[in-house]
C-alpha positions in Angstrom: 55.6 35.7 -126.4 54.3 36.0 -122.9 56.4 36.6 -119.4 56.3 33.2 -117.8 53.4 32.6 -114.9 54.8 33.1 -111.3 54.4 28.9 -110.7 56.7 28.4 -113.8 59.2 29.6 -112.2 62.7 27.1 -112.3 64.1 26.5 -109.0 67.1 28.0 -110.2 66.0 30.8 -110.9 64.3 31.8 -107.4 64.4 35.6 -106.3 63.5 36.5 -102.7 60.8 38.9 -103.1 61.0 41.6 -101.1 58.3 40.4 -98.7 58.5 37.3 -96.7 55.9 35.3 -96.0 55.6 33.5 -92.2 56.0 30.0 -91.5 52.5 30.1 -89.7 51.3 31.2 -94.0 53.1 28.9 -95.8 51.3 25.9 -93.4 48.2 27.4 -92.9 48.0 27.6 -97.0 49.8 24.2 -97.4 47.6 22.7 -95.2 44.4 24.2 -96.6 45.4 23.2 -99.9 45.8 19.4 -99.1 42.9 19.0 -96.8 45.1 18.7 -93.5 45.1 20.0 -90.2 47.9 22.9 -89.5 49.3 20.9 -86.6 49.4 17.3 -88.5 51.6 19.3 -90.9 54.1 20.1 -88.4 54.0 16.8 -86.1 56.6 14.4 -86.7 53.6 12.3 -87.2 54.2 10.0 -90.7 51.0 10.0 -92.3 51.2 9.5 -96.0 49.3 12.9 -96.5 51.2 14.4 -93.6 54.3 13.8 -95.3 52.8 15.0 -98.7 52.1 18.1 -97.1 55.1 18.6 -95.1 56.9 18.0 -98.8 54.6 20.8 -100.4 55.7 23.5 -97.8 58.8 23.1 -98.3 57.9 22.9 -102.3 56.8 26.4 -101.6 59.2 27.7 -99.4 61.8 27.5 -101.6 59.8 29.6 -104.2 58.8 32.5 -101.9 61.7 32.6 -99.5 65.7 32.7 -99.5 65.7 30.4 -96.2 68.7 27.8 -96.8 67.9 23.8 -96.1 69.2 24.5 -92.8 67.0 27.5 -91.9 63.7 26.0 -93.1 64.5 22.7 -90.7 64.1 25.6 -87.9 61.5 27.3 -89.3 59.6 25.5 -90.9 59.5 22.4 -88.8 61.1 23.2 -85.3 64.6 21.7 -85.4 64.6 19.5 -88.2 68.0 18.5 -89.4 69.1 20.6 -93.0 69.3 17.0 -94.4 65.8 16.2 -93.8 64.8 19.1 -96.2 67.3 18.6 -98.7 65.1 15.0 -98.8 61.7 16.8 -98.8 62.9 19.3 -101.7 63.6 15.9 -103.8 60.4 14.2 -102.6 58.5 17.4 -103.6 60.0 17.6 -107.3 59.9 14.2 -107.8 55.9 14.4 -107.3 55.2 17.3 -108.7 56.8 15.9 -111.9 54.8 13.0 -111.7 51.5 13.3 -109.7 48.9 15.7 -111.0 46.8 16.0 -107.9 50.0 16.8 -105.8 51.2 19.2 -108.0 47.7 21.3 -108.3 47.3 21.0 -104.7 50.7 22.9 -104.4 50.3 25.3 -107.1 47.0 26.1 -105.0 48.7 26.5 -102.0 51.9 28.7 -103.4 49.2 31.1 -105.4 47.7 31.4 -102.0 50.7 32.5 -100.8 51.6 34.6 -103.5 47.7 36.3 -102.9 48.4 37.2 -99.3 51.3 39.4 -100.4 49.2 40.9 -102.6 46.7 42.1 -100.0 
């Protein structure tokens, strides 16, 4: 039996690797990954794929980073309230449960991640 892959992880199992990644990464990848602009990602703009995106980097926050609901509203999105993300962590989830192009577009974007560290 093989170790499970790094984008099997269960969110409740989540470690905080000893390196962590910037906010500028984690929406440069996102953003890459699901064919947005970096700075639609971060608006408070409500573009379906905007939103999508804005979903995915928190998706992917929460697997490479130990930031609470509260710090990735800061961080993440300059100011947003904790609740906002507690939304976005559900949205995220809920799509990559059920929408195959959302959830390879963030797999993409998390490996990226996970690819910088290893440079």
């Amino acid at each position: 039996m093989s170790a499970p892959d790094v984008l099997e992880l269960r969110p409740e199992r989540r470690v905080a690797p000893m390196w962590v990644p910037t906010r500028d990464l984690i929406v440069m990848e996102v953003a890459e990954a699901f064919g947005v602009p970096a700075d639609l990602v971060v608006s408070r703009r409500m573009l379906r794929e905007a939103v999508e995106a804005r979903f995915a980097c928190v998706w992917v926050a929460d697997r490479v980073t130990a930031w609470s609901s509260t710090q990735m509203g800061r961080r993440l999105f300059g100011g947003r309230d904790h609740t906002t993300i507690l939304h976005a962590r559900a949205r995220a989830e809920a799509l990559h449960a059920t929408d195959r192009e959302w959830r390879r577009a963030a797999e993409r974007a998390l490996a990226m991640v996970m690819e910088a560290f290893d440079d």
